[in-house]
N, C-alpha and C positions, 0 to 999 in steps of 0.2 A: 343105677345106670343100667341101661339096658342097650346092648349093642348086637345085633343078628347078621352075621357074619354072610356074603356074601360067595357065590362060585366065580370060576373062572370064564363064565359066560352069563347074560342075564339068560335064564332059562327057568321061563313061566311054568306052573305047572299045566298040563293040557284043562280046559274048562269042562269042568263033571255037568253035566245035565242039572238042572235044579227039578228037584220034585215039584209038581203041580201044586198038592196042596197044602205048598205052602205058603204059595199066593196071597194075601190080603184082596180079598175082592174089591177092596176101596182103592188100590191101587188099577192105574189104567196098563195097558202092557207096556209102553213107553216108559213111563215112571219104571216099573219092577224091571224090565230090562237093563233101563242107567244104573239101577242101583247095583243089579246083579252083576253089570261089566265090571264095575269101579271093585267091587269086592274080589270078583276074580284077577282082578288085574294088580291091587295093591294089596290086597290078605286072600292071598292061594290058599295057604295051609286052611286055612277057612272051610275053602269049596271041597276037601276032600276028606273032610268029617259029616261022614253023611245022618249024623246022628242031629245037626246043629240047624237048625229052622234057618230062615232069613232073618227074623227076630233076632235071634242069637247071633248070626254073625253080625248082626247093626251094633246089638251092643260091645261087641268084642271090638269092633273100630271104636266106636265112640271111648271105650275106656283106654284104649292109643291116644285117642287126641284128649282125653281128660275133657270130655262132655258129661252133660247130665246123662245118665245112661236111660233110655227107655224105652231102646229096639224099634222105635220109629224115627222117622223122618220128618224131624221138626226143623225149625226153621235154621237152628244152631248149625245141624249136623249137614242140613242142605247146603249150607254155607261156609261150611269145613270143605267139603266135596270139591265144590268150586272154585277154591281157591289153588292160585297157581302150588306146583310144584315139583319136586323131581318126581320121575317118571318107574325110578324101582318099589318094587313089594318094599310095607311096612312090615310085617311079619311075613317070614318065608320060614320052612321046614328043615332045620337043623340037621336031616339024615338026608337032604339032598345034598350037602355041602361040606362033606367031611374033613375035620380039621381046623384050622384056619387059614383061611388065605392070606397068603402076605409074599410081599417080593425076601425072594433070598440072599439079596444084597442091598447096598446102603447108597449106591449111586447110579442113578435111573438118569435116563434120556427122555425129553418129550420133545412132539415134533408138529407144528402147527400147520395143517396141509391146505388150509383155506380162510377167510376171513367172509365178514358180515357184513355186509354196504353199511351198516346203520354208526359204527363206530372206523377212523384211520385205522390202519394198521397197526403203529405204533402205540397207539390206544388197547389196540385188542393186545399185543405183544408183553405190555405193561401188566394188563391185568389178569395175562394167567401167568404170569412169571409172578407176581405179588402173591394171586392166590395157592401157586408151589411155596412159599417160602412159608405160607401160614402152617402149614406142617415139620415143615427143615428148620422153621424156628425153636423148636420142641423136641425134636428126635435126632437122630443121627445123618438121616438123610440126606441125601445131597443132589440137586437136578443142574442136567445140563441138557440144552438145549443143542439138539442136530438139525441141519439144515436138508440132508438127504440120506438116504436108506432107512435102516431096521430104527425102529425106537420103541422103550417100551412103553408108553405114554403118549397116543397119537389124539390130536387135537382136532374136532373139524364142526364145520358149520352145515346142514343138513335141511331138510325139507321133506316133511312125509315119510314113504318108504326112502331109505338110503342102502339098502343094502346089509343089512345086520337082522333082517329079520321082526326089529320093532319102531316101524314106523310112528313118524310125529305126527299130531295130533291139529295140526294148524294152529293159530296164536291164543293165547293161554290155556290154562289144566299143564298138560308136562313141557317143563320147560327144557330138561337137559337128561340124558342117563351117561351113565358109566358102568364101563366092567370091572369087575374084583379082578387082584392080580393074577397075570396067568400066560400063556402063550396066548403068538395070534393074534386078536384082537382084546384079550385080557390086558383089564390097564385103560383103553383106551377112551375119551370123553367125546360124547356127542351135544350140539346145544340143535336148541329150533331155530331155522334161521327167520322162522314165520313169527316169531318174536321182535319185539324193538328192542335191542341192546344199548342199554347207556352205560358210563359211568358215575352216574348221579343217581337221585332216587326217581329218577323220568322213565315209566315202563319199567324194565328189567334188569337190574346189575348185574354186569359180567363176572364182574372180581366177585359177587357174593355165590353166586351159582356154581360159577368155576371153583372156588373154593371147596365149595360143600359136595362135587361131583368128583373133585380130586380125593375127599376124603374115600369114597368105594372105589378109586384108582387104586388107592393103597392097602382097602383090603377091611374099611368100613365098614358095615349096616347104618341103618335108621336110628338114632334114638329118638325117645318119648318126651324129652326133657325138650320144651320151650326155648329154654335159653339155648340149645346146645345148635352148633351150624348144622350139626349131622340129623339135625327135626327136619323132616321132608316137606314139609309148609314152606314157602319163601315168604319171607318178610324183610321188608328193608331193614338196615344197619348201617350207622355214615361210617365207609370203610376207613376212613382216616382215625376213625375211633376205634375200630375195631378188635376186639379179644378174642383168643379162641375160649372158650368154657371150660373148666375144671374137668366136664363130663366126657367132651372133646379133647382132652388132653390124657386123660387116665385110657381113652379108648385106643386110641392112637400109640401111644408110649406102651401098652400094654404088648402090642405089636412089635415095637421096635426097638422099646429101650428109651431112655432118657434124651436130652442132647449133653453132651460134655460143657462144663462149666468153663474150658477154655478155648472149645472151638468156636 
């Protein structure tokens, strides 16, 4: 299990220049640019080892996603790249984040400040109340839903820059971020609203995004593990079947504790 614990703000590290040559001349600047954002963007700690080529950091993702490792850009790894996902670092730096983040109490408020034309309301209300409980199912947790002022859990649908500093990306690559717990806007879930949201496997599931963006509400990382919700790749899952992972549960619970066998 591998879980990289998040701050109380997403707080990228600033982009290190990349040395020249380390260039691939076969690369056009287009291509080594994509490459070099996607790195900077989802393995920082990467860009601030200046000792580690671009070679090196390709293979250091590829061995995250469990690729063939070859520190090129083959067709596999081109196509991990591109695939939708959540929007935080895969590996971030442990001495940015001291500690672990976690709420200091067991009964949290979230609060839905807007909705998505593409799904009713009562649709969107379902599916992040469902994907709250995939964690309250496991832990001690408990959420209550406010309808006005302070919450620690604030819910919203968004477009590009929104005001937090990491704008979306227009319709697929990141689908949603969240912050680790914390003041402020710590806690709180962002989705792209330049996405099509379903409840089905049409486009993008709400409940399955929301699920996995609530887990770094409470204080999550990334894992590595395929199966697990907390793997930053979305792929469908029919929610009515749905399980949380062993990996997902040991990560979580670690946090918070069990849930009682009679609550």
């Amino acid at each position: 299990m591998q879980y990289l614990l998040l701050c109380a703000a997403i707080l990228l590290p600033e982009t290190l220049a990349f040395p020249a040559q380390f260039k691939p001349q076969s690369w056009s600047n287009t291509d080594f640019e994509n490459i070099k954002a996607y790195l900077d963007k989802f393995f920082p700690i990467l860009s601030k080892t200046k000792s580690l080529s671009l070679e090196d950091r390709i293979k250091e993702m590829q061995r995250f996603f469990h690729l063939t490792v070859t520190g090129k850009i083959d067709v596999e790894t081109e196509e991990t790249m591109k695939k939708p996902r959540c929007g935080l670092p895969d590996v971030e730096d442990y001495t940015t984040f001291p500690g672990r983040p976690r709420w200091k109490k067991t009964h949290l408020t979230y609060r839905i400040v807007n909705y998505t034309p593409d799904l009713p309301p009562k649709k969107v209300d379902n599916a992040i109340k469902r994907a709250l409980m995939v964690w309250s199912d496991v832990t001690p947790l408990e959420f209550e839903r406010v309808f006005q002022g302070h919450a620690d859990i604030v819910v919203g649908f968004a477009r590009r820059e929104h005001g937090d500093g990491y704008p979306f990306d227009g319709r697929g690559n990141t689908l949603a971020h969240a912050f680790a717990p914390g003041e402020g806007i710590g806690g709180d879930a962002h989705f792209d609203d330049d996405e099509r949201w379903s409840e089905s496997n049409r486009e993008v599931n709400l409940f399955l995004v929301a699920a996995h963006e609530f887990g770094h509400s409470l204080g999550l990382g990334h894992s590595d593990k395929r199966e697990a919700l907390m793997y930053p790749l979305y792929s469908f899952v029919n929610p009515s079947t749905f399980r949380l992972s062993e990996d997902d549960k040991r990560g979580i619970q670690k946090l918070y504790g069990k849930r009682s066998p009679n609550s």
